[in-house]
Each structure stands twice: as structure tokens, then as C-alpha cells.
N, CA, C and O atoms as a GROMACS GRO file, in nm:
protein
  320
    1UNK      N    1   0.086  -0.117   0.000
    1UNK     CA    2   0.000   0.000   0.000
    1UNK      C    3   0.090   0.123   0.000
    1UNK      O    4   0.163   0.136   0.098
    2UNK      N    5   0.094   0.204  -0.085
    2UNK     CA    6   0.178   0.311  -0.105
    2UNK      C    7   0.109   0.447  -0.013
    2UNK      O    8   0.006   0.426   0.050
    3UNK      N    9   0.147   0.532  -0.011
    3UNK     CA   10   0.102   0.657   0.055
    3UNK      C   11   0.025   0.741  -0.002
    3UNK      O   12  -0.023   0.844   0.044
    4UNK      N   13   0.010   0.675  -0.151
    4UNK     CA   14  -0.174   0.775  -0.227
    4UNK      C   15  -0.250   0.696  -0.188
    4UNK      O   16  -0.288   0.762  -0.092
    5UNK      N   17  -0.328   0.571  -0.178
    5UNK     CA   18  -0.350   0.459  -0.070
    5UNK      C   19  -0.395   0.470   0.016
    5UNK      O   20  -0.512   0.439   0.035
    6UNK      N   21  -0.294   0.537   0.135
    6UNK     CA   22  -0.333   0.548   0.254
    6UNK      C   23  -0.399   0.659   0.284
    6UNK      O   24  -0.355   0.764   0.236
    7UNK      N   25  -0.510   0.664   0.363
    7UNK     CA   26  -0.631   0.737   0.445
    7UNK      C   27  -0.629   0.703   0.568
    7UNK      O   28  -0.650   0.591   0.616
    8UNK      N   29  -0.604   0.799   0.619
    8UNK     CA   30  -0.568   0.761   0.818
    8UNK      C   31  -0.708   0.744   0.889
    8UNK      O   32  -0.734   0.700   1.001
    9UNK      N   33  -0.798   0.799   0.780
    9UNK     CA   34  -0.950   0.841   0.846
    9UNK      C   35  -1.025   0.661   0.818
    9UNK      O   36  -1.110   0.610   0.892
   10UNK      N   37  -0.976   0.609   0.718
   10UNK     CA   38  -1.052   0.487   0.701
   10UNK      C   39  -0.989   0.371   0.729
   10UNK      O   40  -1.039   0.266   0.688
   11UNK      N   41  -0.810   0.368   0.841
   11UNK     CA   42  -0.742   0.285   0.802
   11UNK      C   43  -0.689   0.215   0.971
   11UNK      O   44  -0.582   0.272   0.991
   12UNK      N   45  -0.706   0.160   1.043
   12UNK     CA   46  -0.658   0.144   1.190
   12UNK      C   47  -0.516   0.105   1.134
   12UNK      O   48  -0.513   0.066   1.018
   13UNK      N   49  -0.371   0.113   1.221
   13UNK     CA   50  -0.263   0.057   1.248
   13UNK      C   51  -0.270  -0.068   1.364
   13UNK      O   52  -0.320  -0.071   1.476
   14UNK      N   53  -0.201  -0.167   1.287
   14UNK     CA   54  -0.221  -0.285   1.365
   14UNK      C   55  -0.068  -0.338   1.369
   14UNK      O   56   0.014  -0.342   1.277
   15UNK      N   57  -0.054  -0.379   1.515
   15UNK     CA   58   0.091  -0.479   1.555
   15UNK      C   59   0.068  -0.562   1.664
   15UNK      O   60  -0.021  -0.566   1.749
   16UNK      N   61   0.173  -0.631   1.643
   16UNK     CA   62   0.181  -0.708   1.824
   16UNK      C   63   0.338  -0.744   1.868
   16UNK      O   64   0.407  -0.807   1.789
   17UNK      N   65   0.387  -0.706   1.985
   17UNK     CA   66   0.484  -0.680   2.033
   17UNK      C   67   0.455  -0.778   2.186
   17UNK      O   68   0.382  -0.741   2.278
   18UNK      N   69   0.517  -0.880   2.182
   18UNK     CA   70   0.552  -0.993   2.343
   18UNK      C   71   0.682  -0.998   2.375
   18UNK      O   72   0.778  -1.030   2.305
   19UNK      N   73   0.677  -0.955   2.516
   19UNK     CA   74   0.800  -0.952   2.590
   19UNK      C   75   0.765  -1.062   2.688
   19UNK      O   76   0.646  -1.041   2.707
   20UNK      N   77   0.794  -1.157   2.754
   20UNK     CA   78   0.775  -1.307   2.807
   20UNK      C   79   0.914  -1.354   2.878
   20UNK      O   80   1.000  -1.414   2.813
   21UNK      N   81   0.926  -1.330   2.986
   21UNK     CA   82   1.062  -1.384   3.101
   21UNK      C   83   1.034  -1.378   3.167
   21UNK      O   84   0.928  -1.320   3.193
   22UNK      N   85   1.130  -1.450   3.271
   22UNK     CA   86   1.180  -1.461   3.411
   22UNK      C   87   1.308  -1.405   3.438
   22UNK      O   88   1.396  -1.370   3.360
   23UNK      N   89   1.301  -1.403   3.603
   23UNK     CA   90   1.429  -1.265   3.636
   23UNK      C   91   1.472  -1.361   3.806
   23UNK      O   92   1.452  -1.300   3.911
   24UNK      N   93   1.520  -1.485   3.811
   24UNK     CA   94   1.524  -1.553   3.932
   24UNK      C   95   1.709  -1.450   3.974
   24UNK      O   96   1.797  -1.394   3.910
   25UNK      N   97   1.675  -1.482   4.123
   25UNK     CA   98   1.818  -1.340   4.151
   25UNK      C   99   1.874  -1.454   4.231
   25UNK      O  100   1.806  -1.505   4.320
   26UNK      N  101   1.995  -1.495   4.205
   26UNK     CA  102   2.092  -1.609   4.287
   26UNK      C  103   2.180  -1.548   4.390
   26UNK      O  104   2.246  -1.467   4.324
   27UNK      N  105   2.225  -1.540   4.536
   27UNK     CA  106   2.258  -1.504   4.632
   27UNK      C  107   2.421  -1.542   4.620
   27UNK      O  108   2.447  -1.661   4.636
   28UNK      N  109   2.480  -1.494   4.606
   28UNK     CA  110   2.628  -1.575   4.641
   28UNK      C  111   2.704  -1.551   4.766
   28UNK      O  112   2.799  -1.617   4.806
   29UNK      N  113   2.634  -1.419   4.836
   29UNK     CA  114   2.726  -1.414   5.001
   29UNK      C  115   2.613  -1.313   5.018
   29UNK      O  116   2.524  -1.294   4.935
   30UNK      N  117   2.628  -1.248   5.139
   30UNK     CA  118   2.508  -1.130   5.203
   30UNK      C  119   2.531  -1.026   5.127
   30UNK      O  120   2.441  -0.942   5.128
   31UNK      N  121   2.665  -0.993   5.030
   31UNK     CA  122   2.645  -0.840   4.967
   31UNK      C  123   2.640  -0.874   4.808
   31UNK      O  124   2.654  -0.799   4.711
   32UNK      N  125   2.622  -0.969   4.814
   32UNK     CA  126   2.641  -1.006   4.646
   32UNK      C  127   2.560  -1.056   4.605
   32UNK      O  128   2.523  -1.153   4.673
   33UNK      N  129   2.466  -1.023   4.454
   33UNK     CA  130   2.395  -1.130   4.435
   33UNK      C  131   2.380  -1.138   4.258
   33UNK      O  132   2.393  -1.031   4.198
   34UNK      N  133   2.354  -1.255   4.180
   34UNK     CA  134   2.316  -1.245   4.071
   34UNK      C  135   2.190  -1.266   4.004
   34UNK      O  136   2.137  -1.377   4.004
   35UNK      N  137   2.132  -1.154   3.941
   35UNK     CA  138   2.032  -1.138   3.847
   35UNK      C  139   2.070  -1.205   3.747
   35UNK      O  140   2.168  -1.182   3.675
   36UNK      N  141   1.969  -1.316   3.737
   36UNK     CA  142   1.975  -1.401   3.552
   36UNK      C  143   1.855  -1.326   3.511
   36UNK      O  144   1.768  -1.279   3.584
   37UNK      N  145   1.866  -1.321   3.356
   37UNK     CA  146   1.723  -1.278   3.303
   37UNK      C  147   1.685  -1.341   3.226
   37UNK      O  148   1.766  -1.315   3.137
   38UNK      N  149   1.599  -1.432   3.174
   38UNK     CA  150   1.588  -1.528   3.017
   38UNK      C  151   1.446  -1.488   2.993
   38UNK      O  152   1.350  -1.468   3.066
   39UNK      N  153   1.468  -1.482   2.866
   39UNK     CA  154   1.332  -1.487   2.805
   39UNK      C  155   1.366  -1.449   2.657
   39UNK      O  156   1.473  -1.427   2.600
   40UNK      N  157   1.184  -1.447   2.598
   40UNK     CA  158   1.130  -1.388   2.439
   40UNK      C  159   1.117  -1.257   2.425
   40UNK      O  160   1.086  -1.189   2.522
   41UNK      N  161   1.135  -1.207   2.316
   41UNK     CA  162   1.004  -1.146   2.264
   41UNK      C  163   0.996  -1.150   2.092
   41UNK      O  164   1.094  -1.149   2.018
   42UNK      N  165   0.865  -1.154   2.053
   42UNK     CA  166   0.826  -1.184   1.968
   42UNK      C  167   0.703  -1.026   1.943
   42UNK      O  168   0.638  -0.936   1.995
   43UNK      N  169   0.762  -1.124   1.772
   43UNK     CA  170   0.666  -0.954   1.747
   43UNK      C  171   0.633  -1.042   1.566
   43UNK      O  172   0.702  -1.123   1.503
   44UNK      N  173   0.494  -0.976   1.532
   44UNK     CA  174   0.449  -0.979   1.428
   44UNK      C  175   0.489  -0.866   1.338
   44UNK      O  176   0.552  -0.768   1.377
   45UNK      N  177   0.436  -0.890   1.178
   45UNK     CA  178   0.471  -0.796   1.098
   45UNK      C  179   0.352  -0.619   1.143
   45UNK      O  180   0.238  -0.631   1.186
   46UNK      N  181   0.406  -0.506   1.123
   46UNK     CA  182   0.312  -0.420   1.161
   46UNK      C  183   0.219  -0.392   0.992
   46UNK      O  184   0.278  -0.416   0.887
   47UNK      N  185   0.110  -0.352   0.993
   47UNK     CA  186   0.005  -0.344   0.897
   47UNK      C  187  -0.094  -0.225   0.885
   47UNK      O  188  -0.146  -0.195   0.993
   48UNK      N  189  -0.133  -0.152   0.779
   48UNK     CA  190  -0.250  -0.091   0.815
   48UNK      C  191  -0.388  -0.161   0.753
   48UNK      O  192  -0.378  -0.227   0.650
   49UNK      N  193  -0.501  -0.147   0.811
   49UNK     CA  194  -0.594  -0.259   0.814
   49UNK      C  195  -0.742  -0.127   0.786
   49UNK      O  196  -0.752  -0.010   0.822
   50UNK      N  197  -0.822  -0.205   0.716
   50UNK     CA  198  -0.957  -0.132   0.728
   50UNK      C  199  -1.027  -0.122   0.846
   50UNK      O  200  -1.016  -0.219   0.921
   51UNK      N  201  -1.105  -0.017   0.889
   51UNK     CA  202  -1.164   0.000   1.052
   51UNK      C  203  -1.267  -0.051   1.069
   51UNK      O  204  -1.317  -0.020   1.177
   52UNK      N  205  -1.363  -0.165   0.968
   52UNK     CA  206  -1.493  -0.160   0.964
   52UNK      C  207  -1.491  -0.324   0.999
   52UNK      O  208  -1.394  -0.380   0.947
   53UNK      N  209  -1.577  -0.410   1.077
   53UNK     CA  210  -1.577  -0.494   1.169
   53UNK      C  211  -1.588  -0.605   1.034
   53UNK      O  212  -1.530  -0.712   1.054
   54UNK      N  213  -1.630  -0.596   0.952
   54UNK     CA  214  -1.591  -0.710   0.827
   54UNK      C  215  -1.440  -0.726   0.813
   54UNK      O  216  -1.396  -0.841   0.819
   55UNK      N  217  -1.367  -0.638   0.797
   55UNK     CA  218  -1.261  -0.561   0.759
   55UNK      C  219  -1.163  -0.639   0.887
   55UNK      O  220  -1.047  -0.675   0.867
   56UNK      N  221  -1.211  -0.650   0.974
   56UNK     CA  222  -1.092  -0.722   1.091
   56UNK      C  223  -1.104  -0.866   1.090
   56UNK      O  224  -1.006  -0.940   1.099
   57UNK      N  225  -1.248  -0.918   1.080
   57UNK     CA  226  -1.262  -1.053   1.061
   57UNK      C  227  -1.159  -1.108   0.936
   57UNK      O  228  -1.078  -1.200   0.944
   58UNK      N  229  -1.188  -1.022   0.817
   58UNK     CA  230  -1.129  -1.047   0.737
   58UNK      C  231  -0.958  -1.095   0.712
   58UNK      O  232  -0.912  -1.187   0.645
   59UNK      N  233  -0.880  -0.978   0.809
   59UNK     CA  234  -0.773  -1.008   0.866
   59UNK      C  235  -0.726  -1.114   0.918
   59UNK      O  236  -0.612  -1.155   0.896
   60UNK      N  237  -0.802  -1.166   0.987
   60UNK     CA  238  -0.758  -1.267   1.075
   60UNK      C  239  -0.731  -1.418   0.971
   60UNK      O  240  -0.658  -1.506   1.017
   61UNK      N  241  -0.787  -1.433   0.855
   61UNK     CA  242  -0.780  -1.541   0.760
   61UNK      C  243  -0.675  -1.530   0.664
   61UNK      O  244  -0.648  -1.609   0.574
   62UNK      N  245  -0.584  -1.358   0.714
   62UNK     CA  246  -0.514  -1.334   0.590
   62UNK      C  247  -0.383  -1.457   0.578
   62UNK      O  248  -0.332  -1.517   0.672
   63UNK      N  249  -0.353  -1.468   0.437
   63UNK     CA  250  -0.224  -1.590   0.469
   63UNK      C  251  -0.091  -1.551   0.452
   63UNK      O  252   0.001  -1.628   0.480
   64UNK      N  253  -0.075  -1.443   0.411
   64UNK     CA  254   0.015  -1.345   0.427
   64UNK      C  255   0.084  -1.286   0.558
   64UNK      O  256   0.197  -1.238   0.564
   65UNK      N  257  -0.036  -1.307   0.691
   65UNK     CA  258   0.012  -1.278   0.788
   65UNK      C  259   0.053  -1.330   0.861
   65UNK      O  260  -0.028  -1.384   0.937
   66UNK      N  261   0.214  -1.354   0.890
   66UNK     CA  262   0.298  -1.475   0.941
   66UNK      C  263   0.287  -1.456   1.079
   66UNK      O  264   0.252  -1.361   1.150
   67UNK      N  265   0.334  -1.597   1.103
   67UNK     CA  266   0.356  -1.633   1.273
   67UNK      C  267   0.447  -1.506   1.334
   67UNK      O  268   0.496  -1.411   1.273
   68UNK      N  269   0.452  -1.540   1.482
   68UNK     CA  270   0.522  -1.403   1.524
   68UNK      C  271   0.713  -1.491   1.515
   68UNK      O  272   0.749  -1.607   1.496
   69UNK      N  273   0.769  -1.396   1.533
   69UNK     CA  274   0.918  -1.374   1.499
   69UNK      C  275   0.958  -1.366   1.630
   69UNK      O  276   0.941  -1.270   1.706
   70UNK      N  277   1.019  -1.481   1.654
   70UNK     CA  278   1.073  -1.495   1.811
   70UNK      C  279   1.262  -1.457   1.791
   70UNK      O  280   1.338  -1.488   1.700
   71UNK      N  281   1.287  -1.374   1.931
   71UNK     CA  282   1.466  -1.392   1.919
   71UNK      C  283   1.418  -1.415   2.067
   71UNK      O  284   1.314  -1.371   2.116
   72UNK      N  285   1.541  -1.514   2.145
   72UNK     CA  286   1.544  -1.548   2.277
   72UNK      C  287   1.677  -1.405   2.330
   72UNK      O  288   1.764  -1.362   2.255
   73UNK      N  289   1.654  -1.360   2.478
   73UNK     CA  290   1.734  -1.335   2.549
   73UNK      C  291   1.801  -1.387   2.679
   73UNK      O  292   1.737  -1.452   2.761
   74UNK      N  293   1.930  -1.356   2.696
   74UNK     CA  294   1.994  -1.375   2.838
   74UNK      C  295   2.086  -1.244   2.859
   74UNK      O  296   2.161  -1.164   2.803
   75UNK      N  297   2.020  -1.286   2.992
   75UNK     CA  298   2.136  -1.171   3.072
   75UNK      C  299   2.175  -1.204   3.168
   75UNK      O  300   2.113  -1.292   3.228
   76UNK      N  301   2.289  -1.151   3.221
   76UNK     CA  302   2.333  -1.233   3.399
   76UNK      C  303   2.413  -1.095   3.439
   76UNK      O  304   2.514  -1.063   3.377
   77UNK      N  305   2.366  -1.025   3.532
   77UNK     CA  306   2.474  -0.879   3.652
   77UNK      C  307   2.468  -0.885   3.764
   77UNK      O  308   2.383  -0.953   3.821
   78UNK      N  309   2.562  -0.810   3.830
   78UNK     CA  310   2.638  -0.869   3.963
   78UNK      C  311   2.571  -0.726   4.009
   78UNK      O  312   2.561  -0.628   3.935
   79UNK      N  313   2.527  -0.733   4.143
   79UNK     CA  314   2.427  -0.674   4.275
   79UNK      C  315   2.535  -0.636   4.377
   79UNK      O  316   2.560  -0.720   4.464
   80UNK      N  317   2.586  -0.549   4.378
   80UNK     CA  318   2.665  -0.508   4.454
   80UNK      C  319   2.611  -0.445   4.646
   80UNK      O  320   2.696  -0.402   4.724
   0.00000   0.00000   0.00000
């Protein structure tokens, strides 16, 4: 969809953005401690979509619109 196309008045913006972890904190003496962090996030492609309730149903069958796009994280810092 190019930008002669687009109409902001007839058009919703659609995404989805998941952030998904755990943050367990490991003790190593009384002044020290370590934060692990693991987790996702995943995110779909972003889209502009028609506003009219046919128009979203419609969406949802599109086959064009792929699974979400996972990268994993880690982290590990020292707690002074």
C-alpha cells in the first residue's frame, strides 16, 4: 500500500509486540547477588488494516500474515 492509498481516516494501524521472562536473583554471600534474566520477545509484521468490523474478521484469515518472529534473550549482573 503506497502513501496515495493510505487514508488515516478509514485505516486502523495494527501490531503485536511480546515480551515473556523470568528474572530468578541467585545469592552468592550477604552483599552479592546475581540477576539471571531469560526470556522472548516476539513480534508480528506491523500493517495498516480497514476500521470496519468485516474488515478485521477479514484479517484474521489473511495468509500473508505470518507467525510471530521470536529472538530469545539472556542476561546475567552482579548486585553489589
Amino acid at each position: 500500500m503506497n502513501s496515495a492509498e493510505l487514508n488515516v481516516d478509514d485505516k486502523i494501524f495494527t501490531h503485536q509486540y511480546i515480551v515473556v521472562g523470568f528474572r530468578p536473583e541467585f545469592k552468592v554471600s550477604k552483599h552479592i547477588s546475581l540477576p539471571v534474566m531469560v526470556g522472548i520477545n516476539a513480534v508480528r509484521n506491523a500493517y495498516y488494516d480497514g476500521r470496519s468490523l468485516s474488515a478485521f474478521f477479514k484479517a484474521m484469515g489473511r495468509e500473508y500474515d505470518p507467525c510471530f518472529q521470536i529472538a530469545p534473550y539472556f542476561s546475567v549482573s552482579i548486585v553489589l
